[in-house]
N, C-alpha and C positions, 0 to 999 in steps of 0.2 A: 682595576677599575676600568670602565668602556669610557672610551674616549668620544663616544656619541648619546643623545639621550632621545629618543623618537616619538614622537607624538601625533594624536591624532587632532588633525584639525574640519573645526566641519566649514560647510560653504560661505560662512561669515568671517571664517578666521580666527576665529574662537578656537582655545586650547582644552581639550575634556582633560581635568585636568587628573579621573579616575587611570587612564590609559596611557602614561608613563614609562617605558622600559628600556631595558636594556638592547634589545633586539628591535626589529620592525613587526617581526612574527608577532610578537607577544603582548608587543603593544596593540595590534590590530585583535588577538586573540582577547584581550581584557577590556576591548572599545565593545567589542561584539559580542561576549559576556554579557556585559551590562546592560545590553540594548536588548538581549533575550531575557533575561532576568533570572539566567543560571547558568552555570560554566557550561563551555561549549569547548567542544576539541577544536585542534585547530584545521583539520581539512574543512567542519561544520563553520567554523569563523571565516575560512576562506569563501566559502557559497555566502552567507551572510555580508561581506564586505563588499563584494561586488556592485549589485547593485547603489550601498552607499557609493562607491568610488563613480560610477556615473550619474551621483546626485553634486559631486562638488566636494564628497568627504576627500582628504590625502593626508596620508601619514608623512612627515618630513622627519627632520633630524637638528639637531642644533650638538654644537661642541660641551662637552659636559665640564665641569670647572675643577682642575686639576688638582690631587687634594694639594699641592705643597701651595696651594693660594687660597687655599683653606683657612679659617682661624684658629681650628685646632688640627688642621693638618699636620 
C-alpha cells in the first residue's frame, strides 16, 4: 500500500474527487482525462495540466490511513 494519496485540487480548494491516486503522474493523468472527456496519455495530460497549474490548479498529497488502523485491517 502507498503511503501517500495525491489529489488534484482546483483554485477554490476543492478536491475532484474523480482524480485520486496513487502517484502524482496518474492522478494529474485522470484529472486531465476528464476534463478532455476521453483518456489521454500522459505526455498529452502533461501539455493539458499546465496551463491549469497557472490557473491556481495543484496536485498535493496527504498521508493515506495505514491498513492496521483499518476496521477490517
Amino acid at each position: 500500500m502507498s503511503d501517500r494519496l495525491y489529489m488534484v485540487f482546483d483554485p477554490q480548494g476543492r478536491v475532484d474527487p474523480y482524480s485520486t491516486a496513487t502517484s502524482q503522474s496518474i492522478a494529474m493523468q485522470r484529472f486531465a482525462s476528464r476534463r478532455a472527456g476521453r483518456p489521454v496519455r500522459s505526455a498529452v495530460a502533461w501539455l493539458l495540466w499546465f496551463p491549469l497549474w497557472s490557473r491556481g490548479y495543484r496536485i498535493t498529497y496527504h498521508p493515506a490511513i495505514p491498513e492496521k488502523e483499518l476496521a477490517n485491517g
